[in-house]
C-alpha positions in Angstrom: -16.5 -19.0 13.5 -16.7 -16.4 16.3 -13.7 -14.4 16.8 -12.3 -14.1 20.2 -13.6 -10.5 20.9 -10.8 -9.8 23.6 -7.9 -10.3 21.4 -7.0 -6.9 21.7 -7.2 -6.3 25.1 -4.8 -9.5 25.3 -2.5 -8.2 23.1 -2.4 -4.6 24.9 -1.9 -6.8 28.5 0.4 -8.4 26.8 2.6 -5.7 26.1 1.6 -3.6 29.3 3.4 -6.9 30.9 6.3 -6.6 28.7 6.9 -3.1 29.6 6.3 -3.8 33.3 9.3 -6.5 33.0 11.6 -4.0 31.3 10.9 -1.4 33.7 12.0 -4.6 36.8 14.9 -5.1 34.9 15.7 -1.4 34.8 15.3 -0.6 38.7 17.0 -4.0 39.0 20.1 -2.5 36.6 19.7 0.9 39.1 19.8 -0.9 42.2 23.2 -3.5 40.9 25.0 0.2 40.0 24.1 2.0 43.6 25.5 -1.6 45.4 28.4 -1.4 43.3 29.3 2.1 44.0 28.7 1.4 48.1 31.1 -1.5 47.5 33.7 0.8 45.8 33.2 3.7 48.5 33.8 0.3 51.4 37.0 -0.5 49.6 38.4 3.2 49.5 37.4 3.8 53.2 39.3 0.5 54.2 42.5 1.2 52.0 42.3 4.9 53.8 42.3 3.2 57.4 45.2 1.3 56.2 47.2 4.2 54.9 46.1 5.7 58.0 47.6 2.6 60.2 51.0 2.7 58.0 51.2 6.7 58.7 51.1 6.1 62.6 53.8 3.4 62.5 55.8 5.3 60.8 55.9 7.9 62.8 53.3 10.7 60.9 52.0 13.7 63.1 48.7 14.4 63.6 48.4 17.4 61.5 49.8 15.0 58.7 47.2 12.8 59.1 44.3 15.7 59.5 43.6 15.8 55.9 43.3 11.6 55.4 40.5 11.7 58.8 38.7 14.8 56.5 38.7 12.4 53.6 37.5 9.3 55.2 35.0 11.5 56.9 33.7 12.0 53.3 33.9 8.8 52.0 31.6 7.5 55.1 29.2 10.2 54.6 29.2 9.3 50.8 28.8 5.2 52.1 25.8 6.2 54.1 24.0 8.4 51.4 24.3 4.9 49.1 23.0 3.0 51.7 20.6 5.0 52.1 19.5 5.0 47.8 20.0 1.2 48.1 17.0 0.9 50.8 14.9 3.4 48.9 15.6 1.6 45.3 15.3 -1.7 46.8 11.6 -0.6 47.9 10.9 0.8 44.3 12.0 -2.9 42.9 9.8 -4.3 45.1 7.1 -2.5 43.8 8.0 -2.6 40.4 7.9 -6.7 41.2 4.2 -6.1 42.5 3.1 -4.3 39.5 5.0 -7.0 36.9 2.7 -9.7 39.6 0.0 -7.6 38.9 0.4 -7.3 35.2 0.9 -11.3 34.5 -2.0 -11.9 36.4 -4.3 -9.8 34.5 -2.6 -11.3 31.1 -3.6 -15.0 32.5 -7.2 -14.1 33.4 -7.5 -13.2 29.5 -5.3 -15.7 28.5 -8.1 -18.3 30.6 -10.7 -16.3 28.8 -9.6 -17.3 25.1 -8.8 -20.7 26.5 -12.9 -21.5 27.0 -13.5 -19.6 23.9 -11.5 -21.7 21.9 -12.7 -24.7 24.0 -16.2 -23.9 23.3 -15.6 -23.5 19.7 -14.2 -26.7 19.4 -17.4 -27.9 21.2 -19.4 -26.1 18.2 -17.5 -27.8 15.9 -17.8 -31.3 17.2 -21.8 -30.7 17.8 -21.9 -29.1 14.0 -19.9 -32.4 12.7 -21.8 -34.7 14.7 -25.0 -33.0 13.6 -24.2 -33.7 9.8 -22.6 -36.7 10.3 -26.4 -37.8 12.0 -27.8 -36.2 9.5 -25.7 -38.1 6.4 -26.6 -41.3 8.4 -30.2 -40.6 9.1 -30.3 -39.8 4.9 -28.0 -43.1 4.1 -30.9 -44.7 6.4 -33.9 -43.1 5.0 -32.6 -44.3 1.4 -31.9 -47.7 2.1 -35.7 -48.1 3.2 -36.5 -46.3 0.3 -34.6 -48.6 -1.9 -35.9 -51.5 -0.3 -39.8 -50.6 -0.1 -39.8 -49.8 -4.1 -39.3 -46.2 -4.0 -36.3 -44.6 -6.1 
């Protein structure tokens, strides 16, 4: 029986598909932890403009307040440098995604490969079995004349 000669190459695209799906999951994990950390920064900035709004109505000056404007300064400046990681990681999932697309679709075009190997070898098989299997009848045949005619 012939050997599938591109199990190896299989077996490496199947691994090479593996990793690409780790490395997904991994810009995936990146991407969750930079949303996560712009959600947090959204929630500070809106419990700031509430202090804020309490400080007015209770009758805060506005050098009081100076140093809660500085800090919600920052925390908007810190919101819009996550924002802008979030677009730049969303566009290296994205193309993580392509690669993993990539990657599976080499892995099936092998896969397809060893399928019509092992189809043909299953033809070779049937054709070898149906080739003795003539050949036992054809010798069944041939001794029944034999026996028959007077020949041993």
């Amino acid at each position: 029986m012939k050997k599938f000669r591109f199990e190896q190459i299989l077996r490496i695209k199947t691994q090479l598909e593996e990793l690409k799906k780790s490395e997904l999951a991994k810009q995936n994990q990146i991407l969750n932890e930079y949303i996560a950390r712009k959600l947090d920064l959204e929630k500070n900035i809106n419990k700031i403009k509430n202090d804020i709004k309490t400080l007015c109505l209770s009758g805060f000056s506005p050098q009081q307040l100076k140093p809660y404007f500085q800090f919600l300064t920052v925390l908007r400046k810190n919101k819009d440098i996550q924002e802008q990681l979030i677009y730049y990681q969303k566009l290296r999932v994205e193309e993580k995604k392509k690669e993993v697309i990539e990657s599976m679709i080499e892995k099936k075009k092998f896969e397809k490969l060893k399928e019509r190997h092992l189809i043909n070898l299953m033809n070779d098989i049937k054709r070898l079995e149906n080739k003795e299997l003539d050949r036992v009848v054809s010798y069944k045949i041939y001794k029944g004349i034999g026996d028959r005619s007077g020949r041993n």
